[in-house]
DRENSE-78459 format. One record per residue: y, z, x of N, C-alpha, C, O in turn; residue in one letter. Coordinates in steps of 0.1 Angstrom, whole numbers, plus 5000, padded with zeros to 4 digits. Layout:
residues N
YZXYZXYZXYZXa ...
This chain:
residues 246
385641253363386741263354387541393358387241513358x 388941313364389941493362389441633354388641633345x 389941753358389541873349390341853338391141753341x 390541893329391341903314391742013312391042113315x 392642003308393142153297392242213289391742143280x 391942343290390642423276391442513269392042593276x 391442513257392042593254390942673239389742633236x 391542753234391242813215391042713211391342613216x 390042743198390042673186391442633183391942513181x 392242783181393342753168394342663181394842563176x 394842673194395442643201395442473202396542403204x 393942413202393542293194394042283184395142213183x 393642323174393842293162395642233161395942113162x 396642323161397842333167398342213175399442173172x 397642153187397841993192397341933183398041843179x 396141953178396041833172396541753159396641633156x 397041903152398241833141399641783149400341713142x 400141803162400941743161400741573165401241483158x 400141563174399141423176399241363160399541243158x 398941443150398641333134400141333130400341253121x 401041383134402541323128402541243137402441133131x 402741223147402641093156402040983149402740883146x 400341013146399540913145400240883132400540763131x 400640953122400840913110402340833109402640733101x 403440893121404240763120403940653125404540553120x 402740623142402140503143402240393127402940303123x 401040463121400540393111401440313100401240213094x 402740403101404140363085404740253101405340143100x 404540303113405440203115404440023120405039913122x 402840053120402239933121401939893104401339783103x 402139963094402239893082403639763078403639663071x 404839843087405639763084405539633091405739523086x 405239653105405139523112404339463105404439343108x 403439473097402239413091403039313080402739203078x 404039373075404139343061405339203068405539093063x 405939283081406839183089406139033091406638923089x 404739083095404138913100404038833089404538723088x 403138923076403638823063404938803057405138763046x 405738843063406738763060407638693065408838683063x 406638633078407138543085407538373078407138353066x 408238293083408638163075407338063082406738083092x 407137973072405437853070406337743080407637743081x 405337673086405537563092404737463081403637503079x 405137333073403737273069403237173083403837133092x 401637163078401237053090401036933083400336933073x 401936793089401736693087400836663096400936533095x 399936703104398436633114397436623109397036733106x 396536523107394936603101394236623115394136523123x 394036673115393336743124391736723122391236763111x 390736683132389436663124388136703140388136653151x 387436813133386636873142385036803141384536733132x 384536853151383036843153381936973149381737043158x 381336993140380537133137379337103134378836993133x 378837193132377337203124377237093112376337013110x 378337113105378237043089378636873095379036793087x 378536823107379236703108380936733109381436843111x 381636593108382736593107383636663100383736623089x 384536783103385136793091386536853095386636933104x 387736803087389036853089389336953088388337023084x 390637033090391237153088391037203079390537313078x 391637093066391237173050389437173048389137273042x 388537123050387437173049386737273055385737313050x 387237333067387137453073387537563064386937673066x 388537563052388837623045387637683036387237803035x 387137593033385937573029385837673008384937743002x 386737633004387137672992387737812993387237862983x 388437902999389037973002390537943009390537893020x 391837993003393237943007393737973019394737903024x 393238103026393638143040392538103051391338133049x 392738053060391738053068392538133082393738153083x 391438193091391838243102391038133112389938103108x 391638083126390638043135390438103148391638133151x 389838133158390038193169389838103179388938023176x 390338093187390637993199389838053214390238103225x 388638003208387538083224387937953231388137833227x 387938043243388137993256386437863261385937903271x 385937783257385137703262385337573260385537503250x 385537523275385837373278384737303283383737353287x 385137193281384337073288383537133296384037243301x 382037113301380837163312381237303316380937333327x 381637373309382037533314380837573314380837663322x 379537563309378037633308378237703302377737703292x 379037813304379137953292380437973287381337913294x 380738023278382038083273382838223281382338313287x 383438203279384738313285384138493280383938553269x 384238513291383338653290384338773282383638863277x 386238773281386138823276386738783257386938853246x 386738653262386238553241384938623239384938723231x 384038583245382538653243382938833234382638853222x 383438913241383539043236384039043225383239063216x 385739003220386038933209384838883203384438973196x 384238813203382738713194381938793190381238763180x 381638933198380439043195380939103179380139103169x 382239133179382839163167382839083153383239123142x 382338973156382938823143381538833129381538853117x 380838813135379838793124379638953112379538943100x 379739043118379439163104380739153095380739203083x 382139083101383139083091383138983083384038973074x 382238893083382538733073382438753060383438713053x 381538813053381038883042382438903035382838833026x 383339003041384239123039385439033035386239053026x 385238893049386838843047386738703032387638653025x 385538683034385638583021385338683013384138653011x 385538763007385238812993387238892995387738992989x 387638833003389038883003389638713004390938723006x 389438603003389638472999390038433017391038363020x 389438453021389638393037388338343044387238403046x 388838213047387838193057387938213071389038233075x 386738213082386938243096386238123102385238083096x 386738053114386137973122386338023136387338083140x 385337973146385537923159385837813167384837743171x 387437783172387037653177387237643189387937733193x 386737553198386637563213386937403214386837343203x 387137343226387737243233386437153239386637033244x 385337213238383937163245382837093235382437133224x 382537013240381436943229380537033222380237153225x 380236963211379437043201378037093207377437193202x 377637003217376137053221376037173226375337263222x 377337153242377237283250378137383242378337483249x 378937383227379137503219377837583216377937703215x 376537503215375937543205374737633214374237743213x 374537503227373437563235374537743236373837843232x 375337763238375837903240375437993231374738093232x 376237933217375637993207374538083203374438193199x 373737973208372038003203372138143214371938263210x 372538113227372238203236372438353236371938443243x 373538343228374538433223373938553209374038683209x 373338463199372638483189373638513181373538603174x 374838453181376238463169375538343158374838243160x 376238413145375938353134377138223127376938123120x 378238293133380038243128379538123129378438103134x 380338023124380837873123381737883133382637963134x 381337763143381937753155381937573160380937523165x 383037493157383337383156384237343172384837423179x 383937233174384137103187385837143181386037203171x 387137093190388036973191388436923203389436923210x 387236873203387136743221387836653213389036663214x 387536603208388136503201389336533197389936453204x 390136603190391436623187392536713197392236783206x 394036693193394836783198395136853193396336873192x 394036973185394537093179394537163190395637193193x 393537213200394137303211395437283216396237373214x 395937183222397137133224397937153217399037173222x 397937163207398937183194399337333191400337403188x 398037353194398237543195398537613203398637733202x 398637533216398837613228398237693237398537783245x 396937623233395537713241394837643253394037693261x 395537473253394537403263395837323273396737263269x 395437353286396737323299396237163303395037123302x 397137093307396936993315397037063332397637163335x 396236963341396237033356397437023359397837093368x 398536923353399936933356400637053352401537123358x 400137063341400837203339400237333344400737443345x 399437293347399237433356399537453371399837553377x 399537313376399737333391401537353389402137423396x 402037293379403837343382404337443371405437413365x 403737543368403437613360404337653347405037743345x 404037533341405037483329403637473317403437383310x 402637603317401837613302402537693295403137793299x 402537633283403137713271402537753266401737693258x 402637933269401138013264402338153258403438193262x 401538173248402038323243403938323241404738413243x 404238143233405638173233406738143242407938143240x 406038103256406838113269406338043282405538113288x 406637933286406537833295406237903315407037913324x 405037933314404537983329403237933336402637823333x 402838033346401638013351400538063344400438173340x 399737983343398338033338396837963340396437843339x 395938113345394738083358394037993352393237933359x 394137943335392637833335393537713328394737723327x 392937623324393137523314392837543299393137463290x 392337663297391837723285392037863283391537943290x 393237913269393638003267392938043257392337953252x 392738193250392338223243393738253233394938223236x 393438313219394038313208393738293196392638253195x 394738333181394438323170395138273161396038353157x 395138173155395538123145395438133128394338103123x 396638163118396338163105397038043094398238063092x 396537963090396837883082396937923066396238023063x 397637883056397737903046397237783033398237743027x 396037723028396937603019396337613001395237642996x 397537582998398237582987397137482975396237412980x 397537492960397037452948397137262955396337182951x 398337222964398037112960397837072977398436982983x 396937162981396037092991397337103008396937093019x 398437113004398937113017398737253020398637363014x 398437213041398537343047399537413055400437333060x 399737523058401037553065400237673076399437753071x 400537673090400637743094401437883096402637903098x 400537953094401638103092401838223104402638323104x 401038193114401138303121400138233130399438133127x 400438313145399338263159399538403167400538473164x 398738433175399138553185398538533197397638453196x 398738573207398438503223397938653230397938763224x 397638653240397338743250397138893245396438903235x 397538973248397239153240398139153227398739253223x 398139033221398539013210396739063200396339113190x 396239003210394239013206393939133205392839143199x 394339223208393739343210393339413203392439493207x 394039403184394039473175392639423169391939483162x 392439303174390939223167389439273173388339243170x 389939373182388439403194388139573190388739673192x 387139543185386939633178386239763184386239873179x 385539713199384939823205386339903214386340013219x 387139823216388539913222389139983212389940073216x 388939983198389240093196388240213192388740313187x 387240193195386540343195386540353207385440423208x 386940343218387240363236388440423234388640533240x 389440373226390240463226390540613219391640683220x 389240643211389340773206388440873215388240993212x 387840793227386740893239387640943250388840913252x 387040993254388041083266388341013276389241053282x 387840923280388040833294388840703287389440613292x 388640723273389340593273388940433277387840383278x 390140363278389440223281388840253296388040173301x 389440363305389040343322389340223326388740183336x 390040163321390640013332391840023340392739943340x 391940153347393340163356393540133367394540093373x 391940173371391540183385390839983390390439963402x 390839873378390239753380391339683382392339723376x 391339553390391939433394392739373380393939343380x 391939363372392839313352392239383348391239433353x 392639423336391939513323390439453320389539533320x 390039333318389139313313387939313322386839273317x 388039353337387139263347385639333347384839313356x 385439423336384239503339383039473328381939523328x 383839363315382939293304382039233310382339183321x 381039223307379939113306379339053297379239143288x 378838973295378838893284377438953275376338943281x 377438993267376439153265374839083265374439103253x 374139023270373439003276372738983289371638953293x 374239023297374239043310374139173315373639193326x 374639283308374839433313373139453320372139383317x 373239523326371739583331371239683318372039743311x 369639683316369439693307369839643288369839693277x 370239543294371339513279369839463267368839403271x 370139503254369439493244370339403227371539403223x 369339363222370439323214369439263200368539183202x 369639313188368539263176368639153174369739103177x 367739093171367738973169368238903154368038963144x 368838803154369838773141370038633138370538563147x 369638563128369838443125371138353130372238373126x 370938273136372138233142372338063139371537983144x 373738013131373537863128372937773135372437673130x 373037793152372837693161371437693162370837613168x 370837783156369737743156368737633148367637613151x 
């Protein structure tokens, strides 16, 4: 690591309040964007939409699962992929200690992926995640959301990912979706986010961002290329935890 500036206590102290008017207009100005996203305009969905999960068959509104908001996250795992997307996976390390938190705030959370329900689950298990994590091989909700390419669209690079019609390296995008539904059962989509749109959701990048090196991805090929799927790291450890697929 470069040498750093050393300075006083008080000469610290002195940066470091000005760093908190910064941080504190950050904050007034990501509260407003916040309040911006809710109050974005509903699409309703006329599709039913119907997945493969643990519980059997079940549509969009039963993913709800008596709660009016649902969030879903859009892991990257297709057809015979053997494992999931290493940096979905990091995102996924994060999902299970918030479930508790978000239904007792009237939201539900799902995972859906594009790959059959077996090889979701064999991962799963492997994984030791607890979340609800549902099939749509069967349906065109990835398609619909903009997460899953045909090889035509990739070889003439017309995927519509993140808003905007390009090239993109897989058939399977990651992303997040929020639905809304209402007293009389209709749903509306309210919001989606694509690419470092994700970022605010990863929760170990932001305590990387308060250490001194930071995330250290300046010097790698893409930002993410140094994840491993946390069972992979050398030495990697991890408690053990009830997990549905099992």
């Amino acid at each position: 690591m470069a040498s750093h500036k050393i300075v006083s206590a008080d000469d610290w102290l002195t940066a470091r309040k000005d760093l908190l008017a910064k941080e504190k207009a950050f904050t007034r100005q990501r509260d407003a964007l916040s309040a911006a996203r809710r109050a974005l305009p509903w699409v309703k969905l006329e599709k039913d939409h119907v997945f493969e999960g643990p519980d059997g068959r079940e549509s969009l509104a039963d993913l709800f699962a008596g709660n009016s908001q649902l969030i879903v996250y859009h892991f990257m795992l297709g057809p015979s992929w053997g494992e999931g997307c290493k940096s979905c996976s990091y995102l996924a390390d994060h999902f299970d200690g918030m479930l508790a938190h978000l239904n007792a705030r009237d939201v539900s959370f799902v995972v859906v992926s594009r790959a059959p329900l077996p090889e979701i689950q064999a991962f799963q298990k492997r994984m030791n995640w607890g979340f609800k994590w549902v099939s749509s091989h069967d349906s065109d909700f990835n398609r619909d959301f903009h997460v899953s390419f045909t090889p035509e669209e990739l070889e003439k690079e017309k995927a519509f990912y993140n808003f905007s019609e390009g090239g993109f390296p897989s058939e399977e995008a990651p992303g997040a979706s929020v639905f809304y539904k209402d007293a009389k059962d209709q749903i509306f989509h309210t919001y989606s986010c694509y690419s470092r749109g994700l970022d605010i959701l990863i929760g170990t990048y932001n305590f990387l961002d308060l250490v001194p090196k930071g995330r250290d991805e300046d010097d790698l090929e893409w930002t993410m290329q140094w994840i491993c799927h946390h069972d992979r790291y050398d030495g990697a450890s991890r408690p053990e935890r009830h997990s549905a697929a099992q």
